[in-house]
N, C-alpha and C positions, 0 to 999 in steps of 0.2 A: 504493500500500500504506500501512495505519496502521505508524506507530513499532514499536505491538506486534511489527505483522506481520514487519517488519525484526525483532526481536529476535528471534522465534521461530526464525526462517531464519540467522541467528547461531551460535544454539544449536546448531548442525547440525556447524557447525566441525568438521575431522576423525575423524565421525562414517561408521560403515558404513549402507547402507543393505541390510538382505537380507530383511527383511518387514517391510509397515508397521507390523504391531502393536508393534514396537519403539517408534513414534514414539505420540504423544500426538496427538489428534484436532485441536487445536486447530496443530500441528505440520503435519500432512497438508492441512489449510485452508490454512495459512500459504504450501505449498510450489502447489498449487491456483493462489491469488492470485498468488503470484511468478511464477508458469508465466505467465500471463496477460497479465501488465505485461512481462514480456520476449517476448512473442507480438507485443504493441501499438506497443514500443519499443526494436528490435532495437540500434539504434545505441548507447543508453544502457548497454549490456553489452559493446560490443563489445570491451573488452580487460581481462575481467573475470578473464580463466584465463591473460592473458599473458605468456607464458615456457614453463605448464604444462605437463605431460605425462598423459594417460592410457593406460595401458597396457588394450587391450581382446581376453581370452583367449576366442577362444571353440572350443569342443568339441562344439558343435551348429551345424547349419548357419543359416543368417540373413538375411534382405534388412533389414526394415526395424532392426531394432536393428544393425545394424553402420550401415544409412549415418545412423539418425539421431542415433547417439554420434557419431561423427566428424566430422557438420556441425554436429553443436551445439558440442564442442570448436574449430571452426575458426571460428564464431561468435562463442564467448567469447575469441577470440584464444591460444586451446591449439591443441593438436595431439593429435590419436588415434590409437597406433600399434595398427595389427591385427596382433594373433599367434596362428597359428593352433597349434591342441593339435597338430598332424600332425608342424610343425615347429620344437615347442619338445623339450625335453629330458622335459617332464612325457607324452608322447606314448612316451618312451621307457623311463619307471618311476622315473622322475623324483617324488620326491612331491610333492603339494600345496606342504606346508608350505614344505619347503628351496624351491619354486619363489617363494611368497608374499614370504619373504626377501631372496631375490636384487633383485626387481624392487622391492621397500621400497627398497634403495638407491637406482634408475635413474629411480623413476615419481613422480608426486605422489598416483594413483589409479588403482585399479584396477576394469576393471567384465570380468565374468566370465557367460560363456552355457554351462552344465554342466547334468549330470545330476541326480547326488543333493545336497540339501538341506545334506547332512553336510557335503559339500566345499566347498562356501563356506564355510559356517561355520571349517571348520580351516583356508582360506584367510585370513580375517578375525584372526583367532585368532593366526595366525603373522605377516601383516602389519602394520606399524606405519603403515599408510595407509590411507584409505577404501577399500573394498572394496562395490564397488555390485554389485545381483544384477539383471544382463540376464536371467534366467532360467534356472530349476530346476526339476524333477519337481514340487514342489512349493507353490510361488511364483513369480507373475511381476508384483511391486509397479510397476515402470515402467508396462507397460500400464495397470494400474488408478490409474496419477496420468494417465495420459492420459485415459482413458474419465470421470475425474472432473473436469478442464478441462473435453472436450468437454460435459459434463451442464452445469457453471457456465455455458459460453460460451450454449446455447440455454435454459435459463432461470433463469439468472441469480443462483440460489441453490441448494441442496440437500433443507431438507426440503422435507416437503409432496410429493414424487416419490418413484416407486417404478419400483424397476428388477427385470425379473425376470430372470434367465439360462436360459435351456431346452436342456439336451442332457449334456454329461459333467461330472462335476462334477469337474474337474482343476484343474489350477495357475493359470489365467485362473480360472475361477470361484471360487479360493481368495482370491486376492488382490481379487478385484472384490466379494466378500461382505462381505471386512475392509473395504474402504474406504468401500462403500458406507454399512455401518454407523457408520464413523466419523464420518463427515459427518452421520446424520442421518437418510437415506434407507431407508425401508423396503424389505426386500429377500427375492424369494422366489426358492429354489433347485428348478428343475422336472427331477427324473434317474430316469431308469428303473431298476427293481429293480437291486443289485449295482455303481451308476455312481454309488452319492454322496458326497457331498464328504465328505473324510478326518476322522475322527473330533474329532480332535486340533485340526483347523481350525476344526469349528463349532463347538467347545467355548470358542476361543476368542471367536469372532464371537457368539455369546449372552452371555458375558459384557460382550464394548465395548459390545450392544444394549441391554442394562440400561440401562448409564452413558450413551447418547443418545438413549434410548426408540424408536430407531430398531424397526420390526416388524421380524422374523426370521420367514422358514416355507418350510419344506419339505414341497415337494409331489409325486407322483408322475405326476397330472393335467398335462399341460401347457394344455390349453382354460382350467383352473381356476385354473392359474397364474399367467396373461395378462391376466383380468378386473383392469381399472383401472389397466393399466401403461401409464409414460409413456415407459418407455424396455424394447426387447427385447431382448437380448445372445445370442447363440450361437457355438458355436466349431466348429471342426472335430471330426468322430467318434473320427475316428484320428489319433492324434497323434505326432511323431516317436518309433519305438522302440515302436509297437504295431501296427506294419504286419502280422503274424502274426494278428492279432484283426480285420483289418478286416471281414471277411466276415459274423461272429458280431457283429460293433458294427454293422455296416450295417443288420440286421434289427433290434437291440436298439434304435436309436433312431430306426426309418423313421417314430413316430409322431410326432417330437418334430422333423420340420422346422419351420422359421420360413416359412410362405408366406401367400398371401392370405387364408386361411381362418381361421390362427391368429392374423395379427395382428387379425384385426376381432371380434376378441373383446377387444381392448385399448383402451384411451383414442381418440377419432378422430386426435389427433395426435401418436400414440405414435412412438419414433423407433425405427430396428432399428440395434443396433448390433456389430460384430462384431472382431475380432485380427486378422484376417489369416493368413496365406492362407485362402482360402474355396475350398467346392466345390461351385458352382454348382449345384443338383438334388440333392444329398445335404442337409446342413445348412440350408441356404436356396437357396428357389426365387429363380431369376435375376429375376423382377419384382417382387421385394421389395429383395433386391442391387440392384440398379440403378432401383431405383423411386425416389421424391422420398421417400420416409420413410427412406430409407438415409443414417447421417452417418459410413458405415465409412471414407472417406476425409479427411474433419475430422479422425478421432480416427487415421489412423495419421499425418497431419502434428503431431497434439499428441504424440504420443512424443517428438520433436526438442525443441517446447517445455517438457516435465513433464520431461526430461530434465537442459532448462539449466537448470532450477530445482535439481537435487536437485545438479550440477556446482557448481552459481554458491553453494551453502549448503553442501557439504560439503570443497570443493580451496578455496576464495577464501581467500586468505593472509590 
């Protein structure tokens, strides 16, 4: 990393992280690069968080962001205690805020897997500690510092690529639109009528597009969306907590799987990239999932490292 880059990751110092647009583009680069250099040279970190504590609540269920906060904590030489919402006090009408409080005392850091958008914030609000957002209805900034490692790792910069997302425009495509933009990369949002991204989002995401000249477009086509992508993104239909709509989402985006047909409409060496869980024949066909253009496995191992980056810049005493 340059000196800068060390500074910017500084700046981070007892900072929340709950959407990137809080951070400065040249900050998200910074965190990127750091992800990278602790990918390359685990040893060189390894008692970066030692002593520390993060406290990790989560209210939605989880494989990979629970085990790869807790390995990246035991990595930096901390410790990730799980507490589940079922059995804390906040499970029992306990609020937010007095919960936020309590653990200000006990924790160095908090990262938090919820619902609505509000309650981190009143989480952050009440705690006198970082306050990281594992995910929200709204936002999920970790995956997209991961999906933005994995884009550095295979070529090796950001502009000049274009990522498109095809299927729901939800909290992965919220946060992977912001970031993408920040970086540089041109970015098209592919949603069938009634499924686009939150008003509020892209009003954001056109504005950081100015300031990077990165492209913005939303499309309803997805054949039309795919033309010149280097990178494909899609998520699951249905998402926790909309399992009542699956039936009516299942037909609203059978046109908008990712399989052979739609990627060859993209760059030849376009990659397909996805969050996890997947469901094979709904969102993406199994030969594109497990085909040599899939890097969905790269980028869920980079959540652990985009992780101890955002750990290593906002807990390091």
């Amino acid at each position: 990393m340059l000196v800068t880059d060390i500074k910017n990751s500084q700046e981070l110092k007892g900072k929340d992280l709950l959407k990137l647009a809080d951070y400065t583009p040249e900050t998200i680069e910074t965190l990127v690069y750091l992800a990278d250099d602790m990918k390359k040279n685990k040893e060189k970190y390894a008692e970066a968080l030692k002593g520390q504590l993060l406290g990790m609540i989560f209210e939605k269920h989880s494989t990979r962001t629970r085990v790869s906060f807790e390995a990246a904590m035991i990595q930096l030489g901390g410790h990730g205690m799980f507490l589940s919402a079922n059995d804390m006090q906040i499970g029992r009408g306990e609020t937010i805020e007095d919960t936020g409080k309590v653990l200000a005392g006990y924790l160095d850091g908090i990262m938090i897997r919820t619902h609505s958008h509000s309650r981190i914030e009143a989480l952050a609000e009440a705690a006198n500690i970082p306050v990281i957002n594992g995910l929200t209805d709204l936002y999920h900034p970790c995956q997209a510092l991961a999906d933005l490692l994995t884009v550095y790792e295979i070529k090796g910069k950001f502009k000049g690529s274009k990522m498109v997302y095809v299927g729901d425009g939800n909290n992965v495509a919220h946060s992977l639109m912001i970031g993408a933009v920040m970086v540089g990369m041109d970015f098209t949002l592919a949603t069938p009528a009634g499924y686009e991204a939150a008003p509020q989002v892209v009003e954001i995401a056109k504005g950081i597009s100015e300031q990077t000249g990165a492209k913005l477009e939303f499309v309803e086509n997805p054949e039309e969306a795919v033309k010149g992508a280097d990178f494909i993104y899609t998520d699951v239909w249905t998402s926790m907590g909309q399992e009542e709509e699956s039936a009516i989402r299942l037909q609203a985006f059978a046109p908008y799987q990712v399989n052979e047909q739609l990627m060859s409409f993209a760059n030849p060496d376009c990659k397909f990239m996805h969050c996890l869980p997947a469901h094979r024949g709904e969102e993406v066909s199994a030969g594109i999932m497990d085909g040599t253009a899939s890097v969905v496995f790269q980028q869920a191992e980079n959540r652990m490292h985009a992780q101890k980056a955002v750990l290593y810049s906002v807990m390091k005493k």
